[in-house]
Legacy VTK file of the C-alpha trace (Angstrom):
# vtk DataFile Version 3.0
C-alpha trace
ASCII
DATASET POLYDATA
POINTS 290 float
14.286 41.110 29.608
15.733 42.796 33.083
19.207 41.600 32.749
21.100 43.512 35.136
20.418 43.905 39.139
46.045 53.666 46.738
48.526 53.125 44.605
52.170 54.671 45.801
54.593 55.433 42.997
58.111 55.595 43.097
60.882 57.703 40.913
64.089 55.738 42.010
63.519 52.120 43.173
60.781 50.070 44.704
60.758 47.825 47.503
58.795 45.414 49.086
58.687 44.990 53.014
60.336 41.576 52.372
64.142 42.661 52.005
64.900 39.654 49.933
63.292 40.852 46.992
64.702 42.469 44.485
64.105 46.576 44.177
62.698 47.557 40.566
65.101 50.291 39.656
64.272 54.023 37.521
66.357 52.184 34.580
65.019 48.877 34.776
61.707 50.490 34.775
61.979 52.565 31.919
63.110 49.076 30.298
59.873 47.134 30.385
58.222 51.176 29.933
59.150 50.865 26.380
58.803 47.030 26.234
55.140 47.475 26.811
55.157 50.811 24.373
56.729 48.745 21.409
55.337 45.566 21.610
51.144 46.172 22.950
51.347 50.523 22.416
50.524 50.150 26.318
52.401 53.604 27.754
53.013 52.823 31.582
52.860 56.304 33.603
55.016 56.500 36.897
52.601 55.824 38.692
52.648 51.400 37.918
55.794 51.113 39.284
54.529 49.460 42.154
52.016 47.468 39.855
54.989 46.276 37.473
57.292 45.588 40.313
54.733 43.201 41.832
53.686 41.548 39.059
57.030 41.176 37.353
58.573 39.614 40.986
56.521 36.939 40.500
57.987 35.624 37.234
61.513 36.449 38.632
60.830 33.617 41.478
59.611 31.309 39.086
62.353 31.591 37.036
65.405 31.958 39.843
66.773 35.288 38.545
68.075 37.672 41.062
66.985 41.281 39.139
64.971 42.777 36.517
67.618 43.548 34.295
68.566 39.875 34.223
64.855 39.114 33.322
64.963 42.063 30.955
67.725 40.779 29.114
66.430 37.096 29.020
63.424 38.154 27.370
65.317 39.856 25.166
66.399 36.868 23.462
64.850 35.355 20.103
65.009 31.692 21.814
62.260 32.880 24.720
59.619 34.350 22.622
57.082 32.684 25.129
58.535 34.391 27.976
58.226 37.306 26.149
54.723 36.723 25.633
54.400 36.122 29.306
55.839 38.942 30.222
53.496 40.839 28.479
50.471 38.872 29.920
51.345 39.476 33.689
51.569 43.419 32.617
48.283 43.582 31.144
45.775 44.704 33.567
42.272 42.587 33.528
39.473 43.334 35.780
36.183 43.376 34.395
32.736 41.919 35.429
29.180 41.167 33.389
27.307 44.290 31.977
29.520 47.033 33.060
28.480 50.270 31.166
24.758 49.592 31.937
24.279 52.375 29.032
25.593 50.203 26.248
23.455 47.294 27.225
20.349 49.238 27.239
21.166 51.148 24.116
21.999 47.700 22.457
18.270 46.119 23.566
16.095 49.604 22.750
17.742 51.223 20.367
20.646 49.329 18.175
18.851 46.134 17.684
15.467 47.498 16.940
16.847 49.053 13.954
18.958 46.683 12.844
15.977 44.390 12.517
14.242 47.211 10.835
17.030 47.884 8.201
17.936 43.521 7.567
16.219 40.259 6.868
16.858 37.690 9.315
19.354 35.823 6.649
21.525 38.366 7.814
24.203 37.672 10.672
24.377 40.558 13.098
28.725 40.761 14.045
29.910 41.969 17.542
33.700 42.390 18.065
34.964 42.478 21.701
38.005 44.273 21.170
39.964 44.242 24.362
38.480 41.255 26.213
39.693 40.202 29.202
38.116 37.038 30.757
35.218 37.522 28.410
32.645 39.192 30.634
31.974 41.893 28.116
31.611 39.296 25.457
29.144 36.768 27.414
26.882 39.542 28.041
26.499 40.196 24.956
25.726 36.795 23.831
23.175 36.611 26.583
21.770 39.416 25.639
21.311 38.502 22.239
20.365 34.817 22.885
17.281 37.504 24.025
16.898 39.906 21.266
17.819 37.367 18.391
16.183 34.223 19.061
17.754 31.754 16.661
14.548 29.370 17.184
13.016 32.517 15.351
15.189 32.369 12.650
17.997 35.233 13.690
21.678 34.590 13.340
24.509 36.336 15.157
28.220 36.551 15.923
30.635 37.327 18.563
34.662 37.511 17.928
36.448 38.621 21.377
40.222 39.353 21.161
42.396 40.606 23.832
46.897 40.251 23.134
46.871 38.642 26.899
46.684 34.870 26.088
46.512 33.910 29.534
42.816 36.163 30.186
41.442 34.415 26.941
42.441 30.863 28.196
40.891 31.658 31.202
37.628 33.585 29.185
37.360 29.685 27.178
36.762 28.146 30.718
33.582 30.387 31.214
33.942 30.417 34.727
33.542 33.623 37.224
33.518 34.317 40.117
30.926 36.364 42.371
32.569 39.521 41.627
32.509 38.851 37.970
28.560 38.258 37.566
27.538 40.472 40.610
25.291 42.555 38.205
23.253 39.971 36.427
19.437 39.718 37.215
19.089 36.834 39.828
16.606 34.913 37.290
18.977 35.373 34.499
21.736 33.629 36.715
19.500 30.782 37.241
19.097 30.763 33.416
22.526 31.322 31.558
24.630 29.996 34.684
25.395 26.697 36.412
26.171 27.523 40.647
28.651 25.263 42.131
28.453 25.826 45.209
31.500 24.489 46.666
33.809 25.751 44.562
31.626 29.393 44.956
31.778 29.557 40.825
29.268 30.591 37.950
29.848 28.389 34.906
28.093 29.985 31.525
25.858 27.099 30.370
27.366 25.838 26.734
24.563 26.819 24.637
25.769 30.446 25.437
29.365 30.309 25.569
29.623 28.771 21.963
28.498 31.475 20.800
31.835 33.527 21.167
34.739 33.116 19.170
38.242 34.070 21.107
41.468 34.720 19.356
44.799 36.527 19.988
44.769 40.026 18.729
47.394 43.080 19.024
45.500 45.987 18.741
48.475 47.517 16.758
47.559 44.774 14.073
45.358 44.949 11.249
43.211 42.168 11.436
40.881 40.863 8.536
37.443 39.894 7.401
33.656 40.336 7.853
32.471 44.328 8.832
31.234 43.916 12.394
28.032 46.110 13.455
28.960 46.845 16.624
32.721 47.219 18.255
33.569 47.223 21.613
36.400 48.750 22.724
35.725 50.070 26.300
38.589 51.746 29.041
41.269 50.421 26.063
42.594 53.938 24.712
43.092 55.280 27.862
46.481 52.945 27.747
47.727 53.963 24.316
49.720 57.730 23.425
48.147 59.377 20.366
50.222 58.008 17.954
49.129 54.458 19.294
45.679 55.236 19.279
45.738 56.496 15.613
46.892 52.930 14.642
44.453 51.056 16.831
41.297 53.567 15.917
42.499 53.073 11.912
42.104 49.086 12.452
39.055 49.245 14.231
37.459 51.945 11.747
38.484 49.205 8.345
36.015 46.513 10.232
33.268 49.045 11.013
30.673 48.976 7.912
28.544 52.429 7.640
25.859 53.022 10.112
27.371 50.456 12.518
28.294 51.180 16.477
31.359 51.845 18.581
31.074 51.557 22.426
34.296 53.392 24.218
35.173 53.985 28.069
33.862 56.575 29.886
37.502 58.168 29.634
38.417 56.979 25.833
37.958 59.830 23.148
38.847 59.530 18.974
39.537 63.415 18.260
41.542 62.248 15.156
38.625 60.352 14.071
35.532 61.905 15.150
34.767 63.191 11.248
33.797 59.684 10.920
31.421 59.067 13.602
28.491 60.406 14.589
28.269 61.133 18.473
24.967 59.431 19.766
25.750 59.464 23.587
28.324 60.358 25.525
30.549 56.828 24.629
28.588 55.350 21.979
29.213 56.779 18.228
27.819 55.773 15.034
30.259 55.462 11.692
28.807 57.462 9.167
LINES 2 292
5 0 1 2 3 4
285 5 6 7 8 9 10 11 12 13 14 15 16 17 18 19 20 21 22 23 24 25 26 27 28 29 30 31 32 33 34 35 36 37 38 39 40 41 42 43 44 45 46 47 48 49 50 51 52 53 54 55 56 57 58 59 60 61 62 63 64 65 66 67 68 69 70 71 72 73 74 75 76 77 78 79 80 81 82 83 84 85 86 87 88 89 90 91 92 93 94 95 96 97 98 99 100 101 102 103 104 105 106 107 108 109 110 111 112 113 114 115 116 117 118 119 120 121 122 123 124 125 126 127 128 129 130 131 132 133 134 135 136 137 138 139 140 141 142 143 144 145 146 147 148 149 150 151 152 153 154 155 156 157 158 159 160 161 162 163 164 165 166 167 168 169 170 171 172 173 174 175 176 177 178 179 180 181 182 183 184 185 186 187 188 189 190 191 192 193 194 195 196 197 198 199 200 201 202 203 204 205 206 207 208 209 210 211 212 213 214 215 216 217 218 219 220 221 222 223 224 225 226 227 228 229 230 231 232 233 234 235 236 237 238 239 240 241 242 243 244 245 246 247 248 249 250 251 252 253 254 255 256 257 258 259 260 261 262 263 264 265 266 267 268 269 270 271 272 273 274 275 276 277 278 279 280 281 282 283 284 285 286 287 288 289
């Protein structure tokens, strides 16, 4: 079924045009720099100074503080572990939209699935894990794709686990709500079927039968996590963030809940050269454990 239809950086301080606000200075920087490093293995470059500055301003007005360090060293604190959290949230960068990487979706309907349903009965569950994701865009297509591929009225059974360490994007993913941006690559007739348009509010709610069939939790990357071996991961435009020593401990995780012959989608930019004995290269971001 057709399913789919300048940033300046600055080394010393940065301003906004609106005096009153505070400058984000080269030390406070560095600061949340290794904040993000040590707790989400996210390495900031120069370059999201502006980003961080932005972002970060906004929980300084909330909270009345007059600079980052002050914010810094509230944080800091064992008592304001849920700032902490929220810090981290507003840092994590989350833009994403339904069936992006067109060639994982159509390797997933011609290719993956076919032989899966070659190789197991239908009393077996096929597992997805959405690694890194976001509002849940990534993980909704997938379920409507395999509301498509795996009929349960037929007798197929399937799961979806999506985890991202923002809690914020997975409240929001729950709602199952998006914008036009968001589903601006779906099929118009597969809108009409998975979707309910309200117009005045100019949103696309993901009808329940579909969004039930994701499970979202909090996940650090970093973490081990346990239980069943998933068939397919995705973990698309994630390892771009992470240095190499990062990556080893994210690509170790992922590799423990990847059973033999299963699939790993990446980014167009993510590579696994410490890893790539155990995978089998199939396209250019899609590799097969072996």
């Amino acid at each position: 079924m057709k399913l789919l239809s300048k940033q300046k950086s600055e080394t010393r301080s940065v301003t906004t045009k609106a005096s009153a606000k505070p400058g984000l200075s080269r030390l406070e920087f560095n600061l949340f720099k290794e904040l993000m490093y040590t707790h989400a293995g996210i390495r900031f470059s120069d370059a999201k100074a502006l980003l961080m500055h932005n972002r970060l301003s906004k929980r300084l007005g909330t909270l009345g503080l007059c600079s980052f360090k002050q914010y810094y060293d509230l944080i800091m604190r064992p008592e304001n572990a849920d700032e902490l959290s929220e810090c981290l949230n507003v840092l994590t960068t989350n833009e994403t939209f339904f069936f992006r990487h067109k060639e994982h979706w159509d390797f997933l309907a011609e290719t993956l699935i076919p032989e899966w349903k070659a190789g197991h009965g239908r009393e077996t569950k096929f597992r997805v894990w959405s690694a890194a994701a976001s509002i849940g865009a990534e993980a909704y297509s997938a379920a409507m794709l395999l509301h498509e591929l795996l009929p349960v009225d037929e007798g197929y059974r399937f799961s979806i686990d999506a985890t991202d360490i923002n809690q914020n994007v997975l409240d929001q993913a729950k709602r199952a709500e998006f914008d036009d941006y968001a589903v601006q690559k779906i099929d118009k007739k597969v809108l009409g079927k998975y979707f309910i348009h309200d117009v005045h509010q100019k949103s696309h709610r993901l009808k329940p039968e579909v969004a039930s069939s994701v499970n979202f939790r909090r996940q650090n990357l970093l973490e081990p996590s346990r239980g069943a071996m998933y068939d397919l991961v995705f973990l698309c435009n994630v390892l771009i963030y992470f240095d190499e020593a990062s990556k080893g401990a994210v690509m170790k995780h992922i590799v423990s809940r990847l059973r033999r012959g299963s699939y790993l989608f990446l980014g167009g930019a993510d590579n696994i050269p410490a890893h790539k004995d155990q995978f089998e290269r199939v396209k250019s971001t899609i590799h097969r454990k072996t």
